[in-house]
C-alpha positions in Angstrom: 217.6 182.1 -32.8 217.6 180.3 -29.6 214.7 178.9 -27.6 215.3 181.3 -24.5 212.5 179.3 -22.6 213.8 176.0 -23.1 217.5 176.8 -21.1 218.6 176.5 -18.4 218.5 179.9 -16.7 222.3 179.8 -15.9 223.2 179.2 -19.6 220.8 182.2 -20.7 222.3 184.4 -18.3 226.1 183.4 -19.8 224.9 183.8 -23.3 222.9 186.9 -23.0 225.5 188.5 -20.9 227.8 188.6 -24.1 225.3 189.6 -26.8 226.1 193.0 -28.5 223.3 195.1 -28.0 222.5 195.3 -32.2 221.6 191.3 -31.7 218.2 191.0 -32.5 217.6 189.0 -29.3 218.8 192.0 -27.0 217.0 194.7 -29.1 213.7 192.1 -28.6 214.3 192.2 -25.1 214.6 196.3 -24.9 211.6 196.5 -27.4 214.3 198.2 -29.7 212.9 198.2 -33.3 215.9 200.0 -35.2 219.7 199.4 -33.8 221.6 202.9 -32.3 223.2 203.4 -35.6 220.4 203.1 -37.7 218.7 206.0 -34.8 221.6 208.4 -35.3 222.0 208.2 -39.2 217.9 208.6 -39.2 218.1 211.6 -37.0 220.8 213.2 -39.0 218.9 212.7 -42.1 215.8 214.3 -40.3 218.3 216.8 -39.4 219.1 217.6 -42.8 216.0 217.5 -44.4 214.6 220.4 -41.7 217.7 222.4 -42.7 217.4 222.4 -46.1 213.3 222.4 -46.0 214.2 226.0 -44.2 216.1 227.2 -46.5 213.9 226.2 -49.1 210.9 227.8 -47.6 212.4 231.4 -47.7 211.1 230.9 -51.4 208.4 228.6 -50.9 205.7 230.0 -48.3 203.3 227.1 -48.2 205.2 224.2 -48.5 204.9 221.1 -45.7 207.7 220.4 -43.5 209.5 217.6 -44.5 208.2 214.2 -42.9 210.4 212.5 -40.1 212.2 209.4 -41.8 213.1 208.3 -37.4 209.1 208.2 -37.0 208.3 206.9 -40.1 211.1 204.2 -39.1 209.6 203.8 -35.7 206.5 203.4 -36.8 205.0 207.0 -35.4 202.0 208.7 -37.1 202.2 212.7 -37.5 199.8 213.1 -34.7 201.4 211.5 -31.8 204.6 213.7 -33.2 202.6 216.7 -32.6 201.9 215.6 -29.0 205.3 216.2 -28.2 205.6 218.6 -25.1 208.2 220.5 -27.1 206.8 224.5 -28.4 208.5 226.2 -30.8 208.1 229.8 -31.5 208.7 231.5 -34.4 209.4 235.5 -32.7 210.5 236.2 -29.2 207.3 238.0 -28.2 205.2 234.6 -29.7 207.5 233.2 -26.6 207.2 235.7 -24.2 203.4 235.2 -24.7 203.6 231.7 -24.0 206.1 232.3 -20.6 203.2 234.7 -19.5 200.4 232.3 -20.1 202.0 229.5 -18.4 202.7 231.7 -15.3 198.9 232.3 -14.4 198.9 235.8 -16.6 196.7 236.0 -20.0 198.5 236.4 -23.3 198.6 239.9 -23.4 200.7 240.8 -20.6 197.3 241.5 -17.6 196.8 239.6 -14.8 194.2 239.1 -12.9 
């Protein structure tokens, strides 16, 4: 691996401008710590694993969802996973609930 620093900027400019983007010095510079392939077949696994973990749990009431191989990867704990600002809702009135809430209403349809 090169010595970035130590070149002329012109000639880092020629040589980066041709790196692919799996190189590990471009996914240094994008603080990119898996390549684009390695994301997607991770994702599709994860993917998978939630689909068959669902069908699973039809018999299997208390079992854990499956642990995300793309955060493990990425280095992500389970808590800053749950800190997404995605909601998922398991009936449409748990949703309509939410929708109501988040509109200045309380959970149970009154306002105030």
């Amino acid at each position: 691996m090169l010595n970035w620093r130590a070149l002329p900027v012109r000639l880092a400019a020629t040589l980066a401008a041709g790196l692919p983007p799996d190189s590990r010095s471009m996914m240094v510079l994008h603080g990119q710590k898996l390549t684009l392939a390695q994301t997607l077949q991770a994702a599709e696994l994860d993917t998978l694993q939630a689909i068959c973990w669902r069908i699973g749990r039809l018999a299997y009431v208390d079992e854990k969802p499956p642990t995300s191989i793309l955060n493990t990867l990425l280095g992500k704990t389970e808590a800053e996973s749950e800190d997404s600002p995605v909601q998922y809702f398991d009936s449409p009135e748990e949703l309509e609930a939410a929708m109501r809430a988040a509109e200045g209403g309380e959970p149970d349809g009154k306002r105030h």
